[in-house]
Structure formats: C-alpha cells, structure tokens
N, C-alpha and C positions, 0 to 999 in steps of 0.2 A: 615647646614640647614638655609635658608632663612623661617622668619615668618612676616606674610603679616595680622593687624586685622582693619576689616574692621566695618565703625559705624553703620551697621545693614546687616540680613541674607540675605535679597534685593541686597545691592551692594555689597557683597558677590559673588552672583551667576552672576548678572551683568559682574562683575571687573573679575570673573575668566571664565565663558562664552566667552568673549571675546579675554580674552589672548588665549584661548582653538582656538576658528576660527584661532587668527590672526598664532600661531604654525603651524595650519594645511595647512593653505594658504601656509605659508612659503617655509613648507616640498612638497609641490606639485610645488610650483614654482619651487623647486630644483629640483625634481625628478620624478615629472608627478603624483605622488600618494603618498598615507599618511595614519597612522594606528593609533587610537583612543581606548587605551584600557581604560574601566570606571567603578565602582562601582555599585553594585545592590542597593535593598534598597528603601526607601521611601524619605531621607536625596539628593542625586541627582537630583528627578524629576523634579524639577522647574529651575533644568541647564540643560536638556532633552529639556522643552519646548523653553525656549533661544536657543538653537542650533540648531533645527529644522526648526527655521524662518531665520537663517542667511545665506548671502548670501558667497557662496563657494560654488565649486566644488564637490559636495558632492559624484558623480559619480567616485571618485578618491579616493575614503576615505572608508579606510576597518574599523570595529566596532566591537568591542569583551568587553566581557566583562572581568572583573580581575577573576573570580570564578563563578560557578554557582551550584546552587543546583540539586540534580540528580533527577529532577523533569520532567513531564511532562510540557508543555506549559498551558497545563487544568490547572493543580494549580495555586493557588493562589500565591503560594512562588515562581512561576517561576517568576528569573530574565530577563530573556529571551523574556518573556511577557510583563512582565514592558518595556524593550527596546523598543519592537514592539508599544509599544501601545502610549509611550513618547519622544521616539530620535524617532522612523523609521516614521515619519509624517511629511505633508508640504514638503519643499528645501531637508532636510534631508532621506526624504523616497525613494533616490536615491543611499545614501550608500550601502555599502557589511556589510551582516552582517557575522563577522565567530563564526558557533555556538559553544558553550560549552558544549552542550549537545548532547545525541545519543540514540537511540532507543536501548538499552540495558537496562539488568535487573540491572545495578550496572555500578557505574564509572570506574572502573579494567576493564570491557568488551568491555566497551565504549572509552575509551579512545586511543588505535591504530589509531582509525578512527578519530580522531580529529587532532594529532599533527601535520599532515601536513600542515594543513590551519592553524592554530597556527603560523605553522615556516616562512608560506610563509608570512607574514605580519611583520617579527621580524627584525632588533629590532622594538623597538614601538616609534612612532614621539612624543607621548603624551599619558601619563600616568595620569589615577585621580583615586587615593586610597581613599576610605574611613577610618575610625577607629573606632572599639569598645569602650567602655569604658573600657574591658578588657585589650586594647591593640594589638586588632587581625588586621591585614587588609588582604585585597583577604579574603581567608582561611585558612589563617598562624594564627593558633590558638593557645595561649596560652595551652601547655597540648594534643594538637592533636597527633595521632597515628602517620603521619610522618612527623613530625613538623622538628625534627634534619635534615633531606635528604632533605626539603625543602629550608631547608638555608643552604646547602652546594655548594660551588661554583662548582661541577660540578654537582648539581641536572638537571635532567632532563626537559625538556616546560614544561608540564605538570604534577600533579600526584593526585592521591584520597588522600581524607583528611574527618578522622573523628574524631569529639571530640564532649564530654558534652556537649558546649555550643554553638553549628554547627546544632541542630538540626539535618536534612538527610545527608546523606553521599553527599561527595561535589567535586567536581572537582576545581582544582587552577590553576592557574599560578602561578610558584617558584621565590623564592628570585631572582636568578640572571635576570632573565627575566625580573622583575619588576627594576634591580636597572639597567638595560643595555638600558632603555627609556633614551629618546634623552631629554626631558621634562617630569621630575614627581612634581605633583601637589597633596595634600593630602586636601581635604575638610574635616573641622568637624566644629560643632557650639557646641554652650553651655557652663558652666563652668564645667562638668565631663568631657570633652574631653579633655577640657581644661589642667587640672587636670594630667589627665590620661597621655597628651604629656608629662607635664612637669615629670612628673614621671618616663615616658619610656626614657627617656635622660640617666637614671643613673640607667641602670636595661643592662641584657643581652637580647642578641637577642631571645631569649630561652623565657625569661620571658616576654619580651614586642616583639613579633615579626615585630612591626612596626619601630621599631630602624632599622632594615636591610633597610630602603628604606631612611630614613631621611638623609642620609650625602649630599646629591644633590637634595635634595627636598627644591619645596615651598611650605609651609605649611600655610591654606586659613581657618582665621578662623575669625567667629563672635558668638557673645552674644547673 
C-alpha cells in the first residue's frame, strides 16, 4: 500500500483528480478506450466536479460505479443520480454510463441483466474506493449476508449485498474485480478514517473488508 497525505481536502481532490485523467488518457492512448469505476456518496462530489471540466476523450470512457443502492433514480440515495447530476456534466457528459441498477423489485432479479455491461468494461483502467468508518468499501460490509463469497477469489462481477449498516439492499462489485484494476486509488479524509485505515492493516478481510483492495492501492488522504 502506497499512502499519499495531502495539506488540505482541496489538494486532495486536485492531486488525485488529476492522476484519475492523466490514468485515463493513458489507457485510451493504449487502447482507444478506458473504464472508470468510482464511489457513491457525498465524500467524491467535488472530484465529480474536477473531472467533468477536464480535457480527455471522454467519449471513450465507460463510468460505473463500485455499488449502488437498489434504488430508483427518484431517490435520494441514488448513486446513480449523484453521477448523473456531478461526473455526467460539461467534457464529461460524453461518457458511457454502465448502470448498476435495473428495473427490478430486488437486486437477485436485477442483476442477469447487468453483468454483461459490467464485463464488457473489465478489468477496470482506474479504480476509486471509498471507506467507512466501519471499514466497508463498495458494499463489502463488515457483517454483510455475502460478505465471505465476495471475497473469495472466484466470486462472481457482481452479487447482492445486505447488511445493518447498508441501509437497502445493494448491489456490489466483488473483491476480485476491484483488486484486478489496473489503478486503484482509495479516497478518505478525516481522522476516523484515518483511524479506521490504520486499524484495518491488522484486522482480517472478514473484519475490515477494505484490506482485500489495499495491497496495490494508493491510499489519498487528508485532515
């Protein structure tokens, strides 16, 4: 694990905003197109607005996110919305978006219909994980219903995920998914995350599920 602290949440989103284009550039110069999986949430939006203004190929850049809640886009708690309304704007409202979500009563129903656009984007050029305080990222929850089959190396792209502290039932992206990025980048600020990292260093994947991504991650943090 590389850790990267930056002297305010500003040049934070700045300094990893940028690395994020210059990956994606990269991966398009190699190979004509490039996949951007990203964190939901409130903690992202201000690297949403940064990306959106910068200059790249954005019409070559497929956009998914790590999880999403088995929500309508009406909601509030759609992540999905959040994208639409903070990345998909300006330069960036030329991207692909591949959704996480499906016109189903429940993620189990929903979720056939998802994993092909999932696959066709895999692996991932660039990865940005969030983190709980818990410990949790995507929806690899401490304590979740299929927490163990998520972190097993031959877990499937996709699977439903519930637990206590998940709120609605969830849709993820699995451990191996996340750790087979060409580039993962883990954002968190504050001193409980802070905290929480150093803690998940010496805990099982079981117990802190964010350990499964950290051995090849840069981890982007500030105060």
């Amino acid at each position: 694990m590389k850790f990267v602290e930056y002297p305010t949440r500003d040049a934070l989103i700045a300094g990893l905003s940028d690395l994020v284009v210059a990956e994606l550039g990269a991966a398009i110069k190699k190979s004509g197109h490039a996949s951007l999986s990203v964190p939901g949430g409130t903690t992202p939006g201000p690297m949403f607005d940064r990306l959106n203004i910068a200059d790249l190929d954005w019409a070559q850049v497929a956009i998914l996110l790590n999880d999403e809640r088995w929500v309508p886009e009406t909601s509030p708690r759609s992540n999905t919305a959040l994208l639409k309304a903070r990345l998909f704007q300006n330069k960036a409202a030329l991207a692909k978006l591949v959704p996480l979500y499906g016109e189903a009563e429940t993620p189990e129903l929903g979720l056939d219909a998802l994993v092909a656009g999932v696959e066709a984007v895999l692996p991932l050029d660039v990865l940005v994980l969030g983190m709980g305080g818990d410990m949790h990222t995507a929806s690899l929850f401490p304590g979740a219903d299929l927490l163990e089959q998520s972190l097993a190396d031959d877990a499937p792209t996709l699977l439903p995920m519930r637990a206590a502290g998940a709120g609605e039932p969830r849709i993820t992206l699995t451990a191996p998914v996340l750790k087979a990025a060409k580039h993962i980048h883990v954002l968190i600020m504050g001193p409980e995350k802070r905290t929480a990292l150093d803690e998940a260093v010496n805990l099982s994947e079981i117990e802190a599920p964010i350990k499964s991504v950290l051995e090849n991650a840069t981890v982007h943090w500030a105060d």
